[in-house]
Structures are given as structure tokens and as C-alpha cells.
C-alpha positions as CSV (number, residue, x, y, z in Angstrom):
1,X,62.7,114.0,97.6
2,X,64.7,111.1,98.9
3,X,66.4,111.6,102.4
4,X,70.5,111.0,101.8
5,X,71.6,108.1,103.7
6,X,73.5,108.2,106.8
7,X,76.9,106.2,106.1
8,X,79.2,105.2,109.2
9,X,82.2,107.0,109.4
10,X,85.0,104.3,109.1
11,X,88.8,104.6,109.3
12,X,90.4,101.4,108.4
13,X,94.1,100.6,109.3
14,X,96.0,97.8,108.5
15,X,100.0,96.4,108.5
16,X,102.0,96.1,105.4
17,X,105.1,93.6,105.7
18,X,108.2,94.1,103.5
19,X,107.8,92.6,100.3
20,X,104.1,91.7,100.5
21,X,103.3,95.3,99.4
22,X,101.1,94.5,96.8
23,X,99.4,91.4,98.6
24,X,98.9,93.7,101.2
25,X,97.1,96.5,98.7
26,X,94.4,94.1,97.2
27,X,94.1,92.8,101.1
28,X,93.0,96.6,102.4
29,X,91.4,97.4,98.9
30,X,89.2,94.4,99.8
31,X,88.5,95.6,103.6
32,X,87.3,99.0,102.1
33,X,84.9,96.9,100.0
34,X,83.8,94.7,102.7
35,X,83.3,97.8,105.2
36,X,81.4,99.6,102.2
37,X,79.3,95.9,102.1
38,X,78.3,96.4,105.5
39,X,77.0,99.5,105.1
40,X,79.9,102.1,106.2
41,X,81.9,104.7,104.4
42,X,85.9,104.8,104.1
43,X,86.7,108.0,105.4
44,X,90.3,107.6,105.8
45,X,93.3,104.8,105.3
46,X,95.9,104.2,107.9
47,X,98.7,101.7,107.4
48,X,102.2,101.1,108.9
49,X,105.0,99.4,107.4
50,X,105.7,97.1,110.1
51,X,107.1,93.5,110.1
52,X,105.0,92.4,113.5
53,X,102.0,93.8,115.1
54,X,102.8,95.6,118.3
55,X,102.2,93.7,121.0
56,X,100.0,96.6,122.8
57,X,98.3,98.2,120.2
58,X,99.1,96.6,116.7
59,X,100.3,99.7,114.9
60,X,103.5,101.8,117.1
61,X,102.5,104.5,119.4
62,X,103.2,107.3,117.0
63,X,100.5,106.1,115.0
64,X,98.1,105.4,117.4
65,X,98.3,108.9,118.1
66,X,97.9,109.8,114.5
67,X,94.9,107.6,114.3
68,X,93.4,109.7,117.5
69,X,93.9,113.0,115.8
70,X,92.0,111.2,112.8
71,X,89.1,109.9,114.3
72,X,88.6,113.4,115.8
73,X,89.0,115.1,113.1
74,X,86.6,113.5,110.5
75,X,84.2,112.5,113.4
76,X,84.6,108.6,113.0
77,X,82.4,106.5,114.6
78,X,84.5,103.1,114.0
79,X,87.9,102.1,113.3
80,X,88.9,98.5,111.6
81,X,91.8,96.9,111.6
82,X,93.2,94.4,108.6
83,X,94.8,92.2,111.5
84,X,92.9,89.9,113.9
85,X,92.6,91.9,117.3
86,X,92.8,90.4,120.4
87,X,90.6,91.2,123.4
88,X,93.7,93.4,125.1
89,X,94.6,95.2,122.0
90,X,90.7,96.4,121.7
91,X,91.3,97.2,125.9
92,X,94.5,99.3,125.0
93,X,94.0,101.5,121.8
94,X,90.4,102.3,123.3
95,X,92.8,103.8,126.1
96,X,93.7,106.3,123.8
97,X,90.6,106.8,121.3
98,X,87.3,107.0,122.3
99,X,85.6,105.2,119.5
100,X,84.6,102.0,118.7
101,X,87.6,99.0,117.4
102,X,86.8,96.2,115.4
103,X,88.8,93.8,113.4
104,X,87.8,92.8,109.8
105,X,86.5,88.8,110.9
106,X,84.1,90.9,112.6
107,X,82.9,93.1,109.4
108,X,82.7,89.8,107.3
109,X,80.5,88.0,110.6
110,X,78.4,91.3,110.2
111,X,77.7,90.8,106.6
112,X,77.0,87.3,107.0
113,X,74.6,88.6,109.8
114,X,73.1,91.0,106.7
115,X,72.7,88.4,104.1
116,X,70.8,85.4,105.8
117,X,67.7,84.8,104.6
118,X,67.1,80.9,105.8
119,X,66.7,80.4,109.6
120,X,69.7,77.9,109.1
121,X,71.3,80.6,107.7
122,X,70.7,83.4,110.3
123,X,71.9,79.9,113.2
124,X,75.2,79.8,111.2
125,X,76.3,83.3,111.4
126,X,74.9,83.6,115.4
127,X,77.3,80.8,116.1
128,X,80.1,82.0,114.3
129,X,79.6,85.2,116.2
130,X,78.8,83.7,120.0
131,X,82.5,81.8,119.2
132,X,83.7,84.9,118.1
133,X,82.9,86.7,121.1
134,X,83.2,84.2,123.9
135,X,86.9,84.0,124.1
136,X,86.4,87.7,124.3
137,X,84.3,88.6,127.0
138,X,86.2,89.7,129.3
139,X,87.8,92.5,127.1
140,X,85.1,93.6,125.7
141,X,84.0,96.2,128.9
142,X,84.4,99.8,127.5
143,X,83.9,98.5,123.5
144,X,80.6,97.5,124.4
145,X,79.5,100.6,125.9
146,X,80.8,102.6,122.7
147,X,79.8,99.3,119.9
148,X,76.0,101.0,120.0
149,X,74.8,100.0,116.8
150,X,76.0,99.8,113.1
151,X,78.6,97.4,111.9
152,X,80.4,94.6,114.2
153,X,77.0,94.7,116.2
154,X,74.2,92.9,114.2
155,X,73.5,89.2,114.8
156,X,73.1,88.4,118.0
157,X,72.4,91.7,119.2
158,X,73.8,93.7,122.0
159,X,71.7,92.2,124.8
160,X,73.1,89.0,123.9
161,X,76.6,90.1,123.8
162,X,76.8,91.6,127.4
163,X,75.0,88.1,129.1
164,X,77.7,86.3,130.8
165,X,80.0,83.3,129.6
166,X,77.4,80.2,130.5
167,X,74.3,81.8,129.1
168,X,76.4,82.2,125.4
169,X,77.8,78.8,125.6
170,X,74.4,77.5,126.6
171,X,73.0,79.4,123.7
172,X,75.3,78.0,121.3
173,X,74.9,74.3,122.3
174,X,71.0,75.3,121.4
175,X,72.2,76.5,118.2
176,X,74.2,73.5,117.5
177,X,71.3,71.6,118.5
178,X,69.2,73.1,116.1
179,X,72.0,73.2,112.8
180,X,71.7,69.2,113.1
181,X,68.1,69.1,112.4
182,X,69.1,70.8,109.4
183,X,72.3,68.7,109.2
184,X,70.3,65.6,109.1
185,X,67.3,66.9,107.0
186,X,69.6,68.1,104.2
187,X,71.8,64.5,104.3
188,X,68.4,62.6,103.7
189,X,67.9,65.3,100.4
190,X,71.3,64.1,99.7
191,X,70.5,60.7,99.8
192,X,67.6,61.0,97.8
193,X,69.3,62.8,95.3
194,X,72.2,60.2,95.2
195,X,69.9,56.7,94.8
196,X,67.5,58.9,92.4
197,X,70.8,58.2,89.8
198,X,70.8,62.4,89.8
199,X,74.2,64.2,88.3
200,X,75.0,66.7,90.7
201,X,77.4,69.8,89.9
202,X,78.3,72.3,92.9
203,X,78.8,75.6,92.2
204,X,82.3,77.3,94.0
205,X,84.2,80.2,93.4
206,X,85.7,83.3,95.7
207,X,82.5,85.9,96.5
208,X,81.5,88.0,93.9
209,X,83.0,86.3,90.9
210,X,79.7,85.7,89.9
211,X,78.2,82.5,90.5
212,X,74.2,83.4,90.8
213,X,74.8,85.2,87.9
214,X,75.7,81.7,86.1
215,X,73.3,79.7,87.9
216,X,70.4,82.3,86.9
217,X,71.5,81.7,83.1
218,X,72.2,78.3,82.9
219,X,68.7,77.9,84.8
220,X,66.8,80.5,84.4
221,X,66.6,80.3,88.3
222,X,65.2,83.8,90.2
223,X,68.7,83.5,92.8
224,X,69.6,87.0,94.3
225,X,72.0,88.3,92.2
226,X,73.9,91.3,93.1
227,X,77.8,92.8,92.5
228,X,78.4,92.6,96.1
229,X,80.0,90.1,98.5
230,X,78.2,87.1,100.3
231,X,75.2,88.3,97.9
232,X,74.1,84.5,98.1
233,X,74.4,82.9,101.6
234,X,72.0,80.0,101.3
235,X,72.6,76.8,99.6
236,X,70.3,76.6,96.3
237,X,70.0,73.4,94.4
238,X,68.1,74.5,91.2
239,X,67.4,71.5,88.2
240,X,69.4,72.4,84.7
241,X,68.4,70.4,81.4
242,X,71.1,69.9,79.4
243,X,71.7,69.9,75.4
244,X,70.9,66.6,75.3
245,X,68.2,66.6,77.4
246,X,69.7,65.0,80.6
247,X,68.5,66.7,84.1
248,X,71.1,67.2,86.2
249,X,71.1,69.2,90.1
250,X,73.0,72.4,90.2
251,X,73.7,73.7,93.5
252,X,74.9,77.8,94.4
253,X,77.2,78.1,97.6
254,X,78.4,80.9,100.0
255,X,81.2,83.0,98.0
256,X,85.1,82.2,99.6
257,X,87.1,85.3,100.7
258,X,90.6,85.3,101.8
259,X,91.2,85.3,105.8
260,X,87.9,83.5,105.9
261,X,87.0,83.3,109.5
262,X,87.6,80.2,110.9
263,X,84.7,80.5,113.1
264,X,82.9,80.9,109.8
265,X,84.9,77.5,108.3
266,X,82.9,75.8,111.3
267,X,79.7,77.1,111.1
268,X,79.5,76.6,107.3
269,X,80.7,73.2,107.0
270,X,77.3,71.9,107.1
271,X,76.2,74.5,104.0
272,X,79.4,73.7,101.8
273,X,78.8,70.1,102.5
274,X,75.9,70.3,100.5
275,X,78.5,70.6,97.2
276,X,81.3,67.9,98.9
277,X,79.1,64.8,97.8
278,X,78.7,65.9,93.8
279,X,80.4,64.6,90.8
280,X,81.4,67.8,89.4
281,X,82.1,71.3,90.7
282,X,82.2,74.5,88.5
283,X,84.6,76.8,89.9
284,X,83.7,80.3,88.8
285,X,86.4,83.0,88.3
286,X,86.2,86.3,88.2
287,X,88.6,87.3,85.6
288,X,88.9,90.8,85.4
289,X,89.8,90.7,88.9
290,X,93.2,92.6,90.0
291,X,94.4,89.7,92.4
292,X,93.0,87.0,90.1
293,X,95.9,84.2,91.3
294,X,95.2,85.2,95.0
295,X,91.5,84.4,94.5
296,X,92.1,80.8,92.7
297,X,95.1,80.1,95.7
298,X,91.7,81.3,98.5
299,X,89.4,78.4,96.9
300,X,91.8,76.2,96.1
301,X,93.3,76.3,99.6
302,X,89.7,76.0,101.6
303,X,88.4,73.3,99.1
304,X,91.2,71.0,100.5
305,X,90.3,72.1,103.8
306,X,87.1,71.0,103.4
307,X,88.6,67.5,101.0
308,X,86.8,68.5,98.2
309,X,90.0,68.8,96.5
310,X,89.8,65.7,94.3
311,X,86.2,66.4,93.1
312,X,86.3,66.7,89.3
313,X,86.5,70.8,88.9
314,X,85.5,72.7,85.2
315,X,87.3,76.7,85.7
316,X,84.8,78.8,84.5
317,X,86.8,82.2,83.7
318,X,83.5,85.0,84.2
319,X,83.5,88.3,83.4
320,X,85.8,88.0,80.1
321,X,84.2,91.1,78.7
322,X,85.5,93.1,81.4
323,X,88.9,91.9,80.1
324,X,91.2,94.0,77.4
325,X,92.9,91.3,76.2
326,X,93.4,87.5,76.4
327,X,92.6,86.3,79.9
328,X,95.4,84.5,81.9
329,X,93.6,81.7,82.8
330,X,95.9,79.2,84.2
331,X,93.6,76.5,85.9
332,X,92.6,73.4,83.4
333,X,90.1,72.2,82.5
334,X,88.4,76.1,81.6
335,X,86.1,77.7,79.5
336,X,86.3,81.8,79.5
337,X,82.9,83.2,79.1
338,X,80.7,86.1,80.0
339,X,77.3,85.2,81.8
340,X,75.5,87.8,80.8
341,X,76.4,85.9,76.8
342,X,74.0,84.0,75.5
343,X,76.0,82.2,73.5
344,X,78.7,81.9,76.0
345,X,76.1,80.2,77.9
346,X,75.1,77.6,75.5
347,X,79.1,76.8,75.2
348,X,79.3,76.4,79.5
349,X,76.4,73.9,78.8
350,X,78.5,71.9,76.0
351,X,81.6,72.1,78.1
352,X,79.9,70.9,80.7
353,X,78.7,67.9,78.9
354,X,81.5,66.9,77.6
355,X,83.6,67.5,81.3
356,X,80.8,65.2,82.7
357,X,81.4,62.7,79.8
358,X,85.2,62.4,81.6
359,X,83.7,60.8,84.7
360,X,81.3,58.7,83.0
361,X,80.9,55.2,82.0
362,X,80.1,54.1,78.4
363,X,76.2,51.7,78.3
364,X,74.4,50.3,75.0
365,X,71.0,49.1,75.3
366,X,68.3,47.4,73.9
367,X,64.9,48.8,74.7
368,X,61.4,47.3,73.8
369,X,59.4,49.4,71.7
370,X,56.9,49.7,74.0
371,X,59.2,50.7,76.7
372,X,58.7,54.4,75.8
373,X,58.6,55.4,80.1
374,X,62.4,53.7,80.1
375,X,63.8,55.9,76.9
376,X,62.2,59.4,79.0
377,X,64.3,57.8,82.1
378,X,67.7,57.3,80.1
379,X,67.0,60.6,78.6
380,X,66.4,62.7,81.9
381,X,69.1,60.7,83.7
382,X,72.2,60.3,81.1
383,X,74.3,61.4,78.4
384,X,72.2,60.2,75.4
385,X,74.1,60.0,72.0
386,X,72.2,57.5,69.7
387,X,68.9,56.5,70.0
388,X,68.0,53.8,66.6
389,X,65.2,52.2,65.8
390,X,65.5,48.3,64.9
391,X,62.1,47.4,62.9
392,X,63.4,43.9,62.3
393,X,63.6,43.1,66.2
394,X,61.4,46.1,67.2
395,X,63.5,47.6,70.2
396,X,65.3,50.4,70.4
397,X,69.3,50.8,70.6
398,X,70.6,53.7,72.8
399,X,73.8,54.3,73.6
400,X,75.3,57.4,75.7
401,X,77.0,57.7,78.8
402,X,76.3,57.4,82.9
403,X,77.3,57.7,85.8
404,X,79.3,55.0,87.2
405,X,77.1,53.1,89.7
406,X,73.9,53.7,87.5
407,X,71.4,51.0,86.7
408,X,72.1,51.6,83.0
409,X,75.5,50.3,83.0
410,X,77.2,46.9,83.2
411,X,78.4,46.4,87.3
């Protein structure tokens, strides 16, 4: 018989503003999800209608207290706040409860720290980390004796977090050191990929919505595909065939999530960059999602923090049989599908043709009949729609579409 796991005990607590009541519902719904991501168990919600955090303690004295009584009661081990904490608000609420404080950036670094598989990966999150934590070191004294194990602790490790100031920032100019290898090693696939004449499409969306579960259709690609958040961390370019036969690159990023650390903005740079230099991104939705608008507003936002807003975008609505009803999609162009629909696949891959058409150029040409090597090339690398045969001059005519700077149309 199967031993029952051992969840951590989590309380999570958070601030609700006047009139951002329900912004502020799908925002703690979401915590609870990320804590339960990270391998804890919601025991108990606390939130104060507030229209600042307290300056001492976040949440007013009288709840503090509550919160004490709380953590006693149902024997927490850790409490998470919805707000950013600062090194003296950890200082001052662990004055009153003897249990360990952390913040929600540091339950999304310790997912991150979870779901790394590359050693790139794995760099990425321990730098987002170190830069979390330096800034904090010097009010991190009693936390650290009581963070022990368990969420907020897994990355760099404990042994790492007590070393002092020079050793971290010495550690994370190793790290940087290290992410440009990687840096410079993916630019040169990039470079390949670009002279090669290959269409490149980057997968986006807000985490969850279900982009491996799209890539692993479109491609038949074995991605890890889970319903849970930052279930792909990695960058993975995969090769898709399309209707009419033209190979194209289609590369699966790190999911967005609102409040996205900016430490995490940093570190990733490099791993989004691998979808800023493609001609077309596919921004998958999740459309049976509660806060749909605020999910499309999160991408939306950190693509043109990252100035990938003017790459040509096709909305992919997901999930539609999740859906009673039509779906409110409101971003153009879309297609509303269901990945796990076979046919709603083979749609995505005609609306994805004829999207691609958009930002191609028109070509006719005459190929020799014995040119058979060049007809495989036009039909791997571009939008083939006629292919004749002339017997009387003994060439071939194709015609179809490519991109821009391709040899196969007029400069």
C-alpha cells in the first residue's frame, strides 16, 4: 500500500483593494494553485481589505494576530503572502509568528527551481534566485533558521543562502558567465536557422493554457505535457510539415504568469529570445479560463517588454471544449480549437498557412526538368501552390509563396 504524501501546511494571505475585488480573487485563486504547484497544501485563506500594505507588517496588527492563532492552530509550517515582502516585513511578522514567511515571487522562483531540466535551465532560475536574495541578506537572520526545507528553499540550496554578500555576487557573475556560452551557442542555431531560408513560428501564451499540448499535436513531438504551471521550462524547437509540404521550425517557451518576477524577466531573456527573431508567433489561449482578458493583457504586456510586440501573432483560443457556449475571443487574427481535436488540428495547420501566406512574397519559376533536387527545396522551404509541367519547353512552372529575403523570389 502506498504511503500518503506529506503536504506542507500553507496559509496564504493576501491584500484586496477597493474595487479590484475580483482582480484580486483570480490573483489569490492563482497563489493557491501555484503554492499547490510547488508541492504544498492550502490550509487556510487570510486576506484584508486594505488600500496599502502596512508599512510594518503588510496586513494591520489585528490580523497579524489572527494569522498567529492560525498557524497555531492548524500547525502551519509556511505562510505566503500575495504582496512582495521586503526583508523588514519578513524581520517583523516573524516577531510575532514563529513560522516560516515567504512571498509568492519566491513560490514561482521555487517552481522554476522544480521544473528545470537543461543545465541552462537550472543557471536561470539560480540567478533569478541569488538576485532575489542578495538585496535581502541582511533580513533574512531568524527566516533562515526556520526556512529548513520545502517550498521558497530549493535552488540554490540553504548552504548557499547563508554565505555572505561577495561569495553570491561572485557566484552569480559565474553564472552569468556560463548563460553566455549558451547565449552565444543558441544565436549561432539562430543564425543557421535564419540563412537556411527556415519559417520559424514561436510558441507564447500565459502558463498552462496549453502550449506543449499544441506543439505535441501539430508535431507529434514527445514535449512534457502536464495541466500544471511552468510544466515546460526549456526552449524546444521541434520541425512541423505543413499541408503543403513546406518544413517550418516550431519553437515551445516558458508559460507567462501575471506578477512575473522581474528577476525572472532577466534571467529568461536569453530563453524567450529564442521566439523574438521568428516570423510568426502562435499565442495560445486558454479559453475556458475565469480571468481570460487578464491572461491576454499578462502576454500582451511582457511581449512588448521583451519588443516582440510587432511580430505577426495567430490567437489560438485552446480548450474550446471546456467552453458552454461561444467563446469570447476578442484578439484577431484567431482560430478556437481544442488540441486534443484532430480535426481542430488539421484547421490550426490551414490557418497557419494561410496567416504565414500574409507575410509572404509572391515567386513564379521555371525549373529544368532535371532539376528534381530544386522542386524538393521549394517544396520543404515555401508555400507551394502550382507545380505544371511544360512538355513543349520541358521545365517545370511553380508558383507559391516565400519568405521575403528568400532566394526564390525577385530582390
Amino acid at each position: 500500500m502506498d504511503e500518503e504524501k506529506v503536504y506542507e501546511k500553507v496559509i496564504i494571505v493576501g491584500i484586496e483593494k477597493q474595487h479590484e475585488e475580483e482582480a484580486f480573487r483570480y490573483s489569490f485563486d492563482e497563489l493557491e494553485q501555484l503554492v499547490e504547484n510547488a508541492g504544498g497544501k492550502v490550509v487556510a485563506r487570510l486576506s484584508q481589505k486594505r488600500e496599502r500594505p502596512d508599512h510594518k507588517t503588510v496586513i494591520g496588527k489585528g490580523k497579524v494576530n489572527e494569522l498567529k492563532n492560525l498557524v497555531e492552530e492548524l500547525d502551519v509550517q509556511t505562510v505566503v503572502f500575495n504582496q512582495e515582502l521586503s526583508p523588514s516585513h519578513v524581520r517583523n511578522i516573524q516577531e510575532i509568528i514563529d513560522t516560516k514567511v515567504i512571498d509568492r515571487i519566491q513560490v514561482i522562483l521555487d517552481i522554476f527551481a522544480l521544473r528545470a531540466r537543461s543545465k541552462e535551465g537550472r543557471l536561470q532560475v539560480e540567478l533569478a534566485q541569488l538576485s532575489y536574495i542578495l538585496p535581502r541578506l541582511a533580513g533574512q537572520g531568524i527566516n533562515m533558521s526556520r526556512l529548513g526545507a520545502g517550498i521558497g528553499t530549493r535552488g540554490p540550496g540553504e548552504t548557499k543562502l547563508e554565505t555572505d554578500r561577495r561569495h553570491i555576487q561572485r557566484q552569480m557573475t559565474d553564472i552569468k558567465r556560463e548563460l553566455k556560452k549558451f547565449a552565444a551557442h543558441r544565436e549561432r542555431s539562430r543564425e543557421q536557422r535564419k540563412n537556411s531560408n527556415v519559417f520559424q513560428i514561436g510558441l507564447i501564451g500565459y502558463t498552462n493554457a496549453g502550449k506543449s499540448t499544441v506543439l505535441n499535436q501539430l508535431t507529434e513531438a514527445d514535449t512534457y505535457e502536464k495541466n500544471q504551471l511552468f510544466a515546460t521550462l526549456d526552449p524546444l524547437t521541434r520541425k512541423l510539415e505543413l499541408p503543403s509540404g513546406m518544413q517550418v521550425t516550431i519553437t515551445d517557451t516558458v508559460g507567462f504568469i501575471q506578477d512575473l518576477p522581474t528577476q525572472l524577466i532577466e534571467a529568461f531573456k536569453s530563453t524567450l529570445e529564442e521566439s523574438k527573431d521568428v516570423d510568426l508567433l502562435l499565442h495560445v489561449i486558454d479559453a475556458s479560463a475565469d480571468n481570460l482578458k487578464a491572461h491576454e493583457q499578462t502576454v500582451l504586456s511582457l511581449l512588448k517588454e521583451l519588443d516582440m510586440a510587432d511580430i505577426p501573432t495567430l490567437n489560438v483560443y485552446n480548450k474550446r471544449d471546456l467552453v458552454e457556449g461561444p467563446v469570447p475571443s476578442t484578439l484577431y487574427p484567431n482560430i478556437v480549437i481544442s488540441a486534443q481535436d484532430e480535426a481542430d488540428i488539421d484547421a490550426l495547420r490551414d490557418k497557419l498557412e494561410a496567416e504565414m501566406k500574409k507575410n509572404m512574397r509572391h515567386y513564379q519559376l521555371e525549373i529544368e526538368s532535371h532539376r528534381g533536387d530544386l522542386l524538393v527545396e521549394i517544396r520543404q522551404q515555401t508555400l507551394l501552390e502550382r507545380q505544371l509541367f511544360d512538355e513543349e519547353k520541358q521545365v517545370y512552372f511553380v508558383e507559391g509563396y516565400a519568405k521575403p529575403e528568400s532566394k526564390w523570389v525577385d530582390q
